[in-house]
C-alpha positions in Angstrom: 27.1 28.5 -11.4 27.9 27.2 -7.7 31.2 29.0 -6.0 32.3 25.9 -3.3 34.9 28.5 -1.5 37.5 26.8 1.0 39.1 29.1 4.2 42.6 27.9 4.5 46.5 29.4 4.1 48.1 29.2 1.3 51.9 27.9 2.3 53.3 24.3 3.1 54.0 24.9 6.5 49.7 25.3 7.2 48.8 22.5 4.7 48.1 20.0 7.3 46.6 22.3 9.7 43.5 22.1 11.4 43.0 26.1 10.3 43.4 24.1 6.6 40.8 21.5 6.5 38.8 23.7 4.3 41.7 23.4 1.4 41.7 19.5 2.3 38.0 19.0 1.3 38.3 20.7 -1.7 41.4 19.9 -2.6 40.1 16.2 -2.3 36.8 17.3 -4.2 38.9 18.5 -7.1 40.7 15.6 -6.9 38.0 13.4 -7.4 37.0 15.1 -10.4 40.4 15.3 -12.1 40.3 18.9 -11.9 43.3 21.3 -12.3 43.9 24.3 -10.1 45.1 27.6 -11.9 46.4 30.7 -9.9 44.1 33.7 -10.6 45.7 36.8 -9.1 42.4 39.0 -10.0 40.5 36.5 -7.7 43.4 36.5 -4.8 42.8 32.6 -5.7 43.7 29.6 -7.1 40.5 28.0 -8.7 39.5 25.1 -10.4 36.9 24.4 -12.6 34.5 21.7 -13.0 30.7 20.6 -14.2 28.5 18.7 -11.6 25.1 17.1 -13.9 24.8 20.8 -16.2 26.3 23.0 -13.4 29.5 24.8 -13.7 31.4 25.0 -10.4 34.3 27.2 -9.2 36.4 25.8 -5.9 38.5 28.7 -4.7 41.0 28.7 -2.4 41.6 32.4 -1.5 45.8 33.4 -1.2 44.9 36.1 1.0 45.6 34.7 4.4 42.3 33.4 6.1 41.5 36.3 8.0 41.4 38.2 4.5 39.4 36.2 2.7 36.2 38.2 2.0 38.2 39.9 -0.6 38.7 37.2 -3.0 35.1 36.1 -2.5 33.5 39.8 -3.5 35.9 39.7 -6.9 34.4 36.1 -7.5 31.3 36.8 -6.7 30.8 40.6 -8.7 32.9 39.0 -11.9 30.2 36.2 -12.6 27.4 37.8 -10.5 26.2 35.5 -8.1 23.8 35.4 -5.4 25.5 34.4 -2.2 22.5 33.0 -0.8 21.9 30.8 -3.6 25.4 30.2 -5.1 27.8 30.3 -2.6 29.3 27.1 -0.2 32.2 28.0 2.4 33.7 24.8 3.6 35.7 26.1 7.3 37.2 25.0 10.2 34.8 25.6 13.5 36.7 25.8 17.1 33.7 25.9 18.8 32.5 22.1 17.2 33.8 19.2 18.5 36.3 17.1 16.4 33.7 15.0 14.3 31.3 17.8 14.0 29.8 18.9 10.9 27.4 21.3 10.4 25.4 23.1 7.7 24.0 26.6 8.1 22.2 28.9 5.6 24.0 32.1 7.4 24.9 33.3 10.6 27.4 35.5 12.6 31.0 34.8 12.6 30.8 33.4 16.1 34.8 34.9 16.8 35.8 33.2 13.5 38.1 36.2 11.7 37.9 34.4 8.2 33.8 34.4 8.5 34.3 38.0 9.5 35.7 39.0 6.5 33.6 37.4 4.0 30.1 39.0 6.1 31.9 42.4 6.0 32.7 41.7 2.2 29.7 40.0 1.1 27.2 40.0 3.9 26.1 36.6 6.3 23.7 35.2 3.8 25.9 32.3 2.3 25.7 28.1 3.2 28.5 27.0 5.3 30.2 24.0 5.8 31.5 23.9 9.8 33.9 21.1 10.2 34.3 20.8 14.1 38.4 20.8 15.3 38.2 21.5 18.9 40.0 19.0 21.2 41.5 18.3 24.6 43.8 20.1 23.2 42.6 23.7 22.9 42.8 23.9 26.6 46.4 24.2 26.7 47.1 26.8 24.1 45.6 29.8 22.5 43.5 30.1 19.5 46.0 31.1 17.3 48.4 28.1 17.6 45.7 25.5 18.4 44.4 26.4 14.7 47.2 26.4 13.4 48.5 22.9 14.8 48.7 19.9 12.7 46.1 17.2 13.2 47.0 14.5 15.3 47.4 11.0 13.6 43.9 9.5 14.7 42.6 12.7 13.8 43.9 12.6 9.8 42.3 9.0 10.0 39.2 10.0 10.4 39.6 13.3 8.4 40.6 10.7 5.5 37.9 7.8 6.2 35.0 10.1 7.2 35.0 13.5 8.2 35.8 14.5 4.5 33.8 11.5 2.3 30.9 13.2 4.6 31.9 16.9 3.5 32.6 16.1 -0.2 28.6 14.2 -0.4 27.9 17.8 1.0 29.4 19.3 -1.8 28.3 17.4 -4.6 24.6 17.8 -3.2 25.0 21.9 -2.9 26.0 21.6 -6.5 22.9 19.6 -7.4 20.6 22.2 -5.1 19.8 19.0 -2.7 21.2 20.9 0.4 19.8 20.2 4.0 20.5 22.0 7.0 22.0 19.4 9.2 24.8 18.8 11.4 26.3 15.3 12.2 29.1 13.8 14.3 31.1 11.0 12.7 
């Protein structure tokens, strides 16, 4: 089983923000595969469920607020008993990328991000990641707090839509299959 776990807030008012792009990707990977999400309030979650080639996968988006998030992870994660370092895919924004920027890593520090915090407190650093890049001219006229949480500008939800998340989905779909390379690409 393969956990593909999104950092976002749950709410309208932060669907299109750039602190959200981890619900867009997934919410456009179920999508793709006709999936239906189900609240799970033992996960702190809404999941849905889906089968890549003979593997199950869960996508979770956590309800706790972003900076919480470690705690629906560890449920997940004890309830089926999965290896992070193995099983586990978090799909987040990254303020220190450039807009275009995605990476893969196999684990690392939180680098200031309060949502990677909590899931290495809950479930230690040892977990892929998905780092889709947001910073922008921008960032240098407001704080952190209300840059994330900032919609995307029009270009930007263009090339969210036409490459940034095609790119992030193929990610996905290769994590699931156990094809995963540690890369990072601008687009």
């Amino acid at each position: 089983m393969k956990l593909i776990f999104a950092q976002g807030n749950t709410g309208a008012q932060y669907k299109n923000t750039r602190h959200n792009v981890g619900f867009i990707a997934v919410d456009t990977f179920a999508h793709n595969f006709s999936s239906t999400w189900l609240i799970k309030p033992k996960f702190h979650a809404e999941v849905a469920e889906l089968t890549i080639g003979n593997e199950k996968v869960l996508l979770v988006k956590p309800t706790t607020f972003y900076n919480d998030s470690g705690l629906s992870a560890r449920e997940i994660i004890d309830f089926y008993k999965l290896d992070a370092s193995k099983d586990v895919l978090v799909v987040h924004d990254d303020l220190a990328l450039p807009f275009g920027t995605v990476r893969i890593r196999e684990k690392g520090s939180d680098a200031g991000n309060n949502g990677i915090k909590s899931l290495n407190n809950h479930i230690q650093p040892n977990y892929h990641r998905v780092r889709i890049g947001i910073l922008n001219d921008l960032r240098e006229r407001m704080n952190d707090s209300d840059f994330v949480l900032g919609n995307f500008s029009k270009n930007e939800s263009e090339k969210l839509v036409d490459s940034i998340i095609p790119h992030v989905i193929e990610i996905i779909e290769k994590f699931c299959k156990q094809n995963i390379e540690i890369t990072s690409k601008n687009l």
